[in-house]
C-alpha positions as CSV (number, residue, x, y, z in Angstrom):
1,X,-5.7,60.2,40.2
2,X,-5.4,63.9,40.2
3,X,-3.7,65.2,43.3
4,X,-5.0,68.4,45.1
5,X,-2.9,71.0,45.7
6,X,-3.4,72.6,49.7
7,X,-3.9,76.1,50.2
8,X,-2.7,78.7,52.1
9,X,-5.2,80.2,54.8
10,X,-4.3,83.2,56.8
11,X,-5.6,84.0,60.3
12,X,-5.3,86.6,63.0
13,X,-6.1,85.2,66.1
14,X,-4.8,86.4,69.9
15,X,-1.7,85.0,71.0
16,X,-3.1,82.9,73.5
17,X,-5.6,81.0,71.2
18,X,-2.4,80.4,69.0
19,X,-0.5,79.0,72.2
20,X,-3.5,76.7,72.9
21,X,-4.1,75.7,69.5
22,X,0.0,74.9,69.4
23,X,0.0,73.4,72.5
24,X,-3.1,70.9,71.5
25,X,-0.8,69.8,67.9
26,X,2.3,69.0,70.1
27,X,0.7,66.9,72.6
28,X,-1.4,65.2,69.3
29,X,2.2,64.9,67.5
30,X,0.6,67.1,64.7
31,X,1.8,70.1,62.7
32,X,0.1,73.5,63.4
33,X,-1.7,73.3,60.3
34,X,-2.8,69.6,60.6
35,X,-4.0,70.0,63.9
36,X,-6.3,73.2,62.6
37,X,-7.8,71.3,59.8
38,X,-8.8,68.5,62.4
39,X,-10.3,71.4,64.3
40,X,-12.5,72.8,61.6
41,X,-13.6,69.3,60.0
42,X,-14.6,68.6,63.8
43,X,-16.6,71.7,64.2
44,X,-17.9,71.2,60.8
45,X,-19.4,67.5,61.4
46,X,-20.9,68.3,64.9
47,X,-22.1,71.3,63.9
48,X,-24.1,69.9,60.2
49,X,-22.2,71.9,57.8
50,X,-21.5,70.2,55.0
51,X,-18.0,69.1,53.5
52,X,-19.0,69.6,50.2
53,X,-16.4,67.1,47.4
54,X,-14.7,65.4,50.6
55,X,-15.5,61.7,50.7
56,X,-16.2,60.6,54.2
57,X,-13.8,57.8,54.4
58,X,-11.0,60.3,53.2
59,X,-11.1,62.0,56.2
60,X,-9.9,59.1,58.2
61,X,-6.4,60.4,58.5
62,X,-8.1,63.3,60.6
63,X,-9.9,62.0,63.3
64,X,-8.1,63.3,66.1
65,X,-5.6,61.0,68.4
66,X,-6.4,59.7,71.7
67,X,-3.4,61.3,74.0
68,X,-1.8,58.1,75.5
69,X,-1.1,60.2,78.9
């Protein structure tokens, strides 16, 4: 089974996006960077863009938590 290698992503965003998007991976128990790919495969499946090469079922591992609070 070949094995993907992740990629690096850049972004610039205002340090209060960055505050809430680290705030929303520490209450989730997620890294940073976990907790933005959840975000974009989210926005990508409600919003009917396609993840082209990524099987459904391997996205399990992303569906975001329920907070137990």
């Amino acid at each position: 089974m070949a094995i993907n290698k992740s990629e690096v992503f850049s972004v610039r965003v205002e340090p209060r996006i960055k505050a809430a998007v680290q705030t929303a991976a520490e209450r989730e128990m997620r890294s940073l960077a976990n907790m933005f790919e959840v975000m974009v495969v989210a926005y990508c499946r409600d919003h009917g863009y396609p993840l082209p090469g990524v099987p459904e079922d391997a996205l399990r591992h992303l569906q975001t938590r329920k907070n137990p609070s």
